[in-house]
N, C-alpha and C positions, 0 to 999 in steps of 0.2 A: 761069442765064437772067436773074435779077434783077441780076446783075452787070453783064451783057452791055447789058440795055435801061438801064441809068441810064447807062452810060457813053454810049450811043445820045442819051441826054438830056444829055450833056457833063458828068454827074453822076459824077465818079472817086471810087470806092470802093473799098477792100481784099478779095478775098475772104473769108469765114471759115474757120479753119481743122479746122473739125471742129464745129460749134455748129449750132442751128437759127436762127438771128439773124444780123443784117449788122447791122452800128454802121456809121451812114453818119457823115462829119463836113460839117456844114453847106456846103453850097455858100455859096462865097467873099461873095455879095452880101447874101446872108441871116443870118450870123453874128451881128453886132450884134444883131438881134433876139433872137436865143436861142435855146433848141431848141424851147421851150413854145410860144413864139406862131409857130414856123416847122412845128411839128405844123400848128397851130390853121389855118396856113393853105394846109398842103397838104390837109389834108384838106375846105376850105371849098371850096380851087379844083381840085383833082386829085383828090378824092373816093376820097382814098389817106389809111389810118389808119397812123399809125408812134406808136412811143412815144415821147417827148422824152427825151432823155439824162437833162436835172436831175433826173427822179424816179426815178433812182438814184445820183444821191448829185453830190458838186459833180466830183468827174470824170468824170461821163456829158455835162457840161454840153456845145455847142460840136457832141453827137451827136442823130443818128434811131435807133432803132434799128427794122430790119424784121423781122416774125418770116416764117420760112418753111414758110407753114403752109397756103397757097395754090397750088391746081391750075396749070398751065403758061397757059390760057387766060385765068385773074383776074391772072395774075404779069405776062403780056403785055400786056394792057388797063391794069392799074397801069402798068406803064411808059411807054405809051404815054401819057397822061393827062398822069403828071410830065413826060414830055417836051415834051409842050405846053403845060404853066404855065410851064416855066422859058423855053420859048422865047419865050413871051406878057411873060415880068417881065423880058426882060433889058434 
């Protein structure tokens, strides 16, 4: 489902293949910025928490990671949300 609605947000991510986590890799505009301040700003604008890649070491860097820890109803409202910051900053 979390796959589904980011892609809905034009957001392409890889499924996982057995893990409770999605490692998103930055959407193309936001890159430069980094993972830390591209956390810092989904969550200020899409009121959606992920962990930044960098604080798992320099090859997390470039990722989001989501945990899947979230009922269907918080998973659909998160997407929804991302979908409308990305459509809002593009």
């Amino acid at each position: 489902m979390l796959i589904e609605g980011l892609a809905r947000a034009g957001w392409k991510v890889e499924p996982p293949r057995g893990t409770m986590f999605v490692w998103a890799p930055l959407p193309e505009r936001y890159r430069e910025m980094g993972s830390l301040e591209f956390s810092k700003l989904l969550l200020e604008k899409a009121l959606v928490a992920v962990s930044p890649g960098v604080g798992f070491g320099p090859m997390g860097e470039g990722y989001v990671r989501f945990a899947l820890v979230e009922n269907e109803h918080r998973t659909r409202q998160a997407t929804r949300t991302i979908k409308q910051f990305l459509g809002r900053s593009s």
